[in-house]
DSSP file (Angstrom, degrees, kcal/mol; ACC not computed):
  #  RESIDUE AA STRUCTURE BP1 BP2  ACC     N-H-->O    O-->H-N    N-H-->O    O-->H-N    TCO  KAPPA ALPHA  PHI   PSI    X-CA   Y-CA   Z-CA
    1    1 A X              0   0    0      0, 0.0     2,-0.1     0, 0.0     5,-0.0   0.000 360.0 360.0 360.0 126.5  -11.5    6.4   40.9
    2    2 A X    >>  -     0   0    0      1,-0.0     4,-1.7     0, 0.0     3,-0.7  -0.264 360.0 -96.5 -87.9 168.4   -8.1    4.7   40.2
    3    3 A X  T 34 S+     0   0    0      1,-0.3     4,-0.3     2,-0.2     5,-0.2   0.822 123.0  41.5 -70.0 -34.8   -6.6    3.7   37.0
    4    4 A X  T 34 S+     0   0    0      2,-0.2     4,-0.3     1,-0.2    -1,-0.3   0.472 109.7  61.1 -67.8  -0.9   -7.8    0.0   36.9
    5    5 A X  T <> S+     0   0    0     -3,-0.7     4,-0.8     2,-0.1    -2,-0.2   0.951 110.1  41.0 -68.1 -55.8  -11.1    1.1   38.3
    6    6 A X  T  <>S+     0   0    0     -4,-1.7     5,-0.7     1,-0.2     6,-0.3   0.461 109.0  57.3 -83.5   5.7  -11.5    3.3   35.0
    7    7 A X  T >45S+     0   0    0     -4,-0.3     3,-1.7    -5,-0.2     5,-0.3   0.772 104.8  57.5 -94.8 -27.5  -10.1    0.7   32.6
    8    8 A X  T 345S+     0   0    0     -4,-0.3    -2,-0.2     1,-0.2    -3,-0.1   0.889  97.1  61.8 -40.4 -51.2  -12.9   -1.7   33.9
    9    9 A X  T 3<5S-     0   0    0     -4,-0.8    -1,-0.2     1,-0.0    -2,-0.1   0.096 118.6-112.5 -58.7   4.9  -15.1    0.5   33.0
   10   10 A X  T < 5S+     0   0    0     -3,-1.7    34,-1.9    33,-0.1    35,-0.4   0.696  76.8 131.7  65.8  16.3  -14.2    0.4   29.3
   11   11 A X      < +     0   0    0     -5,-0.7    -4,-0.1    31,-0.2    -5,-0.1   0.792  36.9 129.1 -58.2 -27.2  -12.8    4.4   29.6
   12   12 A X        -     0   0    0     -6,-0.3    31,-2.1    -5,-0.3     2,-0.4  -0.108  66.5-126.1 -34.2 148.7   -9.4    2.9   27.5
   13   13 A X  E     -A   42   0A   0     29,-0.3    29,-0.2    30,-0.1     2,-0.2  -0.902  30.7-168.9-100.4 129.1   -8.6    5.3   24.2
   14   14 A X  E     -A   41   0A   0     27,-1.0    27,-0.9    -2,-0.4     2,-0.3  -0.644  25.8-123.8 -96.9 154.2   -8.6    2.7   20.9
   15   15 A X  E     -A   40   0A   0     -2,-0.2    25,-0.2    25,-0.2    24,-0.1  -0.599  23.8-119.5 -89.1 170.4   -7.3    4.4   17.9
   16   16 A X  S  > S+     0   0    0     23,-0.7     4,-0.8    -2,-0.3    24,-0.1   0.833 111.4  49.2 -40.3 -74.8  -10.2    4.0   15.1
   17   17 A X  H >> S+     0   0    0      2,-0.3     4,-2.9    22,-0.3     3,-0.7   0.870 112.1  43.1 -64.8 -55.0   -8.0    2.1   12.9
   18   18 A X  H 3>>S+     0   0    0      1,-0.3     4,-1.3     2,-0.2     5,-0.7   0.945 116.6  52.3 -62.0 -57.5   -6.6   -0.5   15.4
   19   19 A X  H >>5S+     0   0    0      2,-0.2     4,-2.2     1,-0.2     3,-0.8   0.942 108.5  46.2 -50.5 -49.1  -10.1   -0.8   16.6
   20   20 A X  H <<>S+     0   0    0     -4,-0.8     5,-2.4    -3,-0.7    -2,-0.2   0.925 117.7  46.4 -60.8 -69.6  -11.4   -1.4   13.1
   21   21 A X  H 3<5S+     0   0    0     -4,-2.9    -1,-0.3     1,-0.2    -2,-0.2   0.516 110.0  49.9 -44.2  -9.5   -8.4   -4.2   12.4
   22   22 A X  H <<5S+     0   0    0     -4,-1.3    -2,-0.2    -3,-0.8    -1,-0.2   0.900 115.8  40.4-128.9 -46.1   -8.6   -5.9   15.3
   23   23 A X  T  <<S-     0   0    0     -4,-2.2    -2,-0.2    -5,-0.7    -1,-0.1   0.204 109.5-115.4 -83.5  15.5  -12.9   -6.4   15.0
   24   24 A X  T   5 -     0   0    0      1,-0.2     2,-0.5    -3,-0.2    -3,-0.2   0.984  51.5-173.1  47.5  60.3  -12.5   -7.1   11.1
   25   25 A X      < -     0   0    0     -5,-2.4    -1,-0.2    27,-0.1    27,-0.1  -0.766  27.4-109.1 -88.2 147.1  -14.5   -3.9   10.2
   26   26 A X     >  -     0   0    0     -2,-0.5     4,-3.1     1,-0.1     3,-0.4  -0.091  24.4-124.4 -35.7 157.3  -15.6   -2.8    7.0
   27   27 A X  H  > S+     0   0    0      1,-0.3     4,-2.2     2,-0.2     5,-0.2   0.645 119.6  53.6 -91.2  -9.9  -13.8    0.2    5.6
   28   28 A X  H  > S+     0   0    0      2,-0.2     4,-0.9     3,-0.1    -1,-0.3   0.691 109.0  47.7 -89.1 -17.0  -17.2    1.8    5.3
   29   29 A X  H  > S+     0   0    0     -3,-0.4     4,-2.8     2,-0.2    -2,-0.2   0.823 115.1  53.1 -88.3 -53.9  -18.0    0.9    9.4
   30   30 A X  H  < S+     0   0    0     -4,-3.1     4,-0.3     1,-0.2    -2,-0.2   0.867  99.8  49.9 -59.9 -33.6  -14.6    2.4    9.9
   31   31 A X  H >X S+     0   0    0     -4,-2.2     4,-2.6     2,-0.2     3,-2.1   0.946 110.6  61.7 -57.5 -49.5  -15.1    5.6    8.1
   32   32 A X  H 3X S+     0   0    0     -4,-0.9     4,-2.3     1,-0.3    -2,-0.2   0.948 105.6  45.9 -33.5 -43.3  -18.6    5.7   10.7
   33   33 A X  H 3X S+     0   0    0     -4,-2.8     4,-1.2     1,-0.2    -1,-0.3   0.704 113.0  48.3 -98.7   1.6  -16.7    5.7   13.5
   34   34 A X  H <> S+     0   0    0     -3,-2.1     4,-1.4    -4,-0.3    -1,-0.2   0.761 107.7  48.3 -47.1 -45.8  -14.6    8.1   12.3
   35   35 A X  H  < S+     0   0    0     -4,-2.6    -2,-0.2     2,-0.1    -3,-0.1   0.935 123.1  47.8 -66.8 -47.5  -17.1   10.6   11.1
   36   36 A X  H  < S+     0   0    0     -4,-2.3    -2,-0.1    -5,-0.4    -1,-0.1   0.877 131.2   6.9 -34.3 -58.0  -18.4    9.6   15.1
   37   37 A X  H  < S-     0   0    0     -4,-1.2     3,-0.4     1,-0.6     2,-0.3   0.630  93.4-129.9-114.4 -24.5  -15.4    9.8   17.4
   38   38 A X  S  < S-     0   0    0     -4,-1.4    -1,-0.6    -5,-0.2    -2,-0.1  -0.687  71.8 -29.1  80.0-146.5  -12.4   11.3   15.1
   39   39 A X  S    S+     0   0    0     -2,-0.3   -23,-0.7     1,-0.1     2,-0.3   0.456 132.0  31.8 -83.6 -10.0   -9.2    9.1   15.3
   40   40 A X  E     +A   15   0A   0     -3,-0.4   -25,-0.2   -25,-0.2     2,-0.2  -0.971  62.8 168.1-157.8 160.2   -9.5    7.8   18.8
   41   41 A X  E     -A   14   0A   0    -27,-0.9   -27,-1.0    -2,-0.3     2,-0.4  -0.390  43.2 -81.8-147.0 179.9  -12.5    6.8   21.2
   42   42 A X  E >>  -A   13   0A   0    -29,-0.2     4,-1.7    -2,-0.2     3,-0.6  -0.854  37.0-119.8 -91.5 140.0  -13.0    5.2   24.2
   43   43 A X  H 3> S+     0   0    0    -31,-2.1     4,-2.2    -2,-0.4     5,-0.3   0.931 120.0  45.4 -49.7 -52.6  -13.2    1.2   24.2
   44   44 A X  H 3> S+     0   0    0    -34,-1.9     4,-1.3   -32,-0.3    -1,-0.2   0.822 112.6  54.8 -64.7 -21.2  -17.0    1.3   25.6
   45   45 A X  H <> S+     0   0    0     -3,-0.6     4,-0.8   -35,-0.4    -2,-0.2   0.947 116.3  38.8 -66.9 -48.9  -17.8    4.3   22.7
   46   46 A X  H >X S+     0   0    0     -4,-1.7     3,-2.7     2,-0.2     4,-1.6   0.964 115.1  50.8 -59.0 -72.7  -16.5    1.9   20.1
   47   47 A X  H >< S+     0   0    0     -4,-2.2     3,-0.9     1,-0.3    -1,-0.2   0.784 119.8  41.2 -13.0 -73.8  -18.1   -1.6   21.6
   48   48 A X  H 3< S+     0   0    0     -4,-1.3    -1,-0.3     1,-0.3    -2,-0.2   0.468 116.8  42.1 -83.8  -5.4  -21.2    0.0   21.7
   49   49 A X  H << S+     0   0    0     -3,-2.7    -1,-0.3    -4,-0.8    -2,-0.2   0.643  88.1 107.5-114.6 -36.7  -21.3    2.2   18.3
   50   50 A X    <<  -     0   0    0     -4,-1.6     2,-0.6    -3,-0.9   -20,-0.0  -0.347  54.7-155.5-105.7-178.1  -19.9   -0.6   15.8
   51   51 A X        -     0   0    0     -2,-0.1     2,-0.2     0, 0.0    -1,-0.1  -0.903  16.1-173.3-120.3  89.2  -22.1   -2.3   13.4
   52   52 A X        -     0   0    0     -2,-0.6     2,-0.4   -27,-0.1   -27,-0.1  -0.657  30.0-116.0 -90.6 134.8  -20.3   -6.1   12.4
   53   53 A X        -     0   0    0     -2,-0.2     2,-0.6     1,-0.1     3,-0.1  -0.536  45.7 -90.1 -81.9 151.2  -22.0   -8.2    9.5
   54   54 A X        -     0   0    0     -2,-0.4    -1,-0.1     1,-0.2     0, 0.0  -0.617  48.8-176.9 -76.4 101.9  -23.3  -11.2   11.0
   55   55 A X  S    S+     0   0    0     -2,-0.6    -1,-0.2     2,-0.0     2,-0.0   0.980  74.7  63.4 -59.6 -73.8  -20.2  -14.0   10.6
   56   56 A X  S    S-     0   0    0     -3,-0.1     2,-0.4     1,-0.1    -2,-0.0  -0.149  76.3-169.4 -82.5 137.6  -22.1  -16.5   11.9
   57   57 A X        -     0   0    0      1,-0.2     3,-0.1     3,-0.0    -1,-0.1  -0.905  13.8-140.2-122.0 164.5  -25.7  -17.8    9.9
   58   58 A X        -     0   0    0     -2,-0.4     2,-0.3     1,-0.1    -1,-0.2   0.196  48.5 -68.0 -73.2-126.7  -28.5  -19.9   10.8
   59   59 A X        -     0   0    0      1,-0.0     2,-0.2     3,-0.0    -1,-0.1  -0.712  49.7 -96.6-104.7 164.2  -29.8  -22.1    8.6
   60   60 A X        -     0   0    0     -2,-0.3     2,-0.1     1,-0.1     3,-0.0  -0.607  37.2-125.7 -77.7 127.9  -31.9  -21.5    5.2
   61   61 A X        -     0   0    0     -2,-0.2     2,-0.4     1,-0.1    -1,-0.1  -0.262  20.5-131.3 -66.7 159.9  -35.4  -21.7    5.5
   62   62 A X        -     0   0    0     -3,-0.1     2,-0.9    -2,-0.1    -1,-0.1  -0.793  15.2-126.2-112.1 164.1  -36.6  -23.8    3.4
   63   63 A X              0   0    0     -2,-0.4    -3,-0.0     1,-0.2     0, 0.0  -0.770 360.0 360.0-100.8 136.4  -39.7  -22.6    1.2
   64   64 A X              0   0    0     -2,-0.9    -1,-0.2     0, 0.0    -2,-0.0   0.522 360.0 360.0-119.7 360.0  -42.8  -25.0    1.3
């Protein structure tokens, strides 16, 4: 397996932190994946591991 085979595959090493910045984590999400991986991970460990508050919302029920 070549080196763009295994970057496809999401095998890149993220730092934590950079990872953290870059997906607007919580500092509490970041410490998680610290406690997880240490200080640097795989792209597919991270993707798959962090926990993002929901940006987007629908709409408010309404109560009837």
């Amino acid at each position: 397996m070549d080196s763009a085979e295994k970057r496809a595959m999401g095998s890149e090493l993220w730092s934590v932190f950079d990872f953290a910045r870059r997906y607007r984590l919580t500092m509490r999400e970041q410490n998680r994946l610290l406690m997880l991986f240490g200080p640097v991970a795989c792209a597919a460990d991270l993707l798959s591991n962090a926990r993002r508050n929901q940006l987007i919302r629908g709409r408010a029920r309404r109560k009837r």
